[in-house]
BATI-642325 format. One record per residue (C-alpha): y, z, x negated; residue in three letters. Coordinates in steps of 0.1 Angstrom, whole numbers, plus 5000, padded with zeros to 4 digits. Layout:
<sites>
YZXALA/...
</sites>
This chain:
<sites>
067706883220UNK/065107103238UNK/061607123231UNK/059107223258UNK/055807323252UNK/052907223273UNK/049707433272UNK/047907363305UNK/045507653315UNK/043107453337UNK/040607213329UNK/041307193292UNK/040307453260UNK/042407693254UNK/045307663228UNK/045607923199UNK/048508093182UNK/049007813161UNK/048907523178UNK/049807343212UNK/048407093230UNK/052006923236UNK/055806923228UNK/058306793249UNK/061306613237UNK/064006643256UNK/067506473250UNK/066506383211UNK/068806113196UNK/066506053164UNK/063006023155UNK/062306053116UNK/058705913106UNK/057706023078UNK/055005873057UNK/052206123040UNK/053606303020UNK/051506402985UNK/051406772966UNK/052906592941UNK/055906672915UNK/059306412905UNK/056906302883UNK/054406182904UNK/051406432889UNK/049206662913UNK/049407022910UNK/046007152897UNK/045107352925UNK/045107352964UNK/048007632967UNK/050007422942UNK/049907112959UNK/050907242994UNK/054107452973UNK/055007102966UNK/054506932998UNK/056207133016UNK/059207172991UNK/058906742995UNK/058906753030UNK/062206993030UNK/063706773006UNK/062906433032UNK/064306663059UNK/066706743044UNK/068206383032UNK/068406303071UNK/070206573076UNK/067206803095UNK/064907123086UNK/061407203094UNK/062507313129UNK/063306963139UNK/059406873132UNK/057806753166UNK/054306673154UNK/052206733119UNK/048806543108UNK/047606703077UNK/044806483059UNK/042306713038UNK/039806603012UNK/037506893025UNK/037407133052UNK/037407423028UNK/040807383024UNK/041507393064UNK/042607763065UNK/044807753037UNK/046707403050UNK/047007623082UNK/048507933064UNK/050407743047UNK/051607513076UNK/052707853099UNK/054507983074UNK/057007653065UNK/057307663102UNK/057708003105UNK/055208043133UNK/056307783154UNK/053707583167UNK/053707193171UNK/051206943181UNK/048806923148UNK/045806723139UNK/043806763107UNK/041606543092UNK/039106543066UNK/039406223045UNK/038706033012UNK/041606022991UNK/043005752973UNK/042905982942UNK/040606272933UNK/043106462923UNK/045106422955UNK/043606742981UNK/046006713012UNK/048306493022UNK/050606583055UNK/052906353075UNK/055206443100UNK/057606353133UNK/061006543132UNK/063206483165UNK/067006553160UNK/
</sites>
């Protein structure tokens, strides 16, 4: 599989360190959708804090990956859904350093949540 960023310079903002404007698929033989995916723990509670949560949904999303047989570097695309924009830098942190730097097509969102508890929620695209 070969992934080719696209990061036009004309006639479009700039992208940043972090983030592209596009990723290329090329010769991918599976798509994994995966649904939002919650800071929470095997017993379906919240961790208490913002750091907590993301811990968890990142060890969750390994854990998805991993059961269809695919890592974090097989994610293509990432919306992270945040119940305030105070916690935008910290999803970021925590998003480059599960993808160890590598940037893919990203959206964040500030949202409601379904529980007050809940402070993030990410889904993701993995190509393998």
């Amino acid at each position: 599989m070969e992934m080719i960023a696209h990061n036009p310079a004309n006639g479009i903002y700039a992208a940043s360190p972090d983030y592209i404007h596009a990723l290329e698929v090329r010769q991918s033989s599976r798509l994994l959708f995966v649904s939002g995916t919650m800071g929470l723990d095997q017993q379906g509670m919240a961790a208490a804090d913002l750091e907590g949560q993301l811990e968890l949904i990142w060890f969750n999303l390994r854990a998805i990956l991993t059961s269809a047989d695919m890592t974090v570097d097989n994610i293509v695309r990432l919306t992270s859904y945040l119940s305030d924009g105070v916690f935008m830098e910290a999803n970021q942190n925590a998003r480059v350093r599960a993808l160890g730097g590598r940037a893919v097509p990203t959206t964040a969102i500030i949202v409601e949540t379904l529980r007050d508890d809940w402070l993030v929620e990410i889904e993701i695209i993995a190509a393998g």
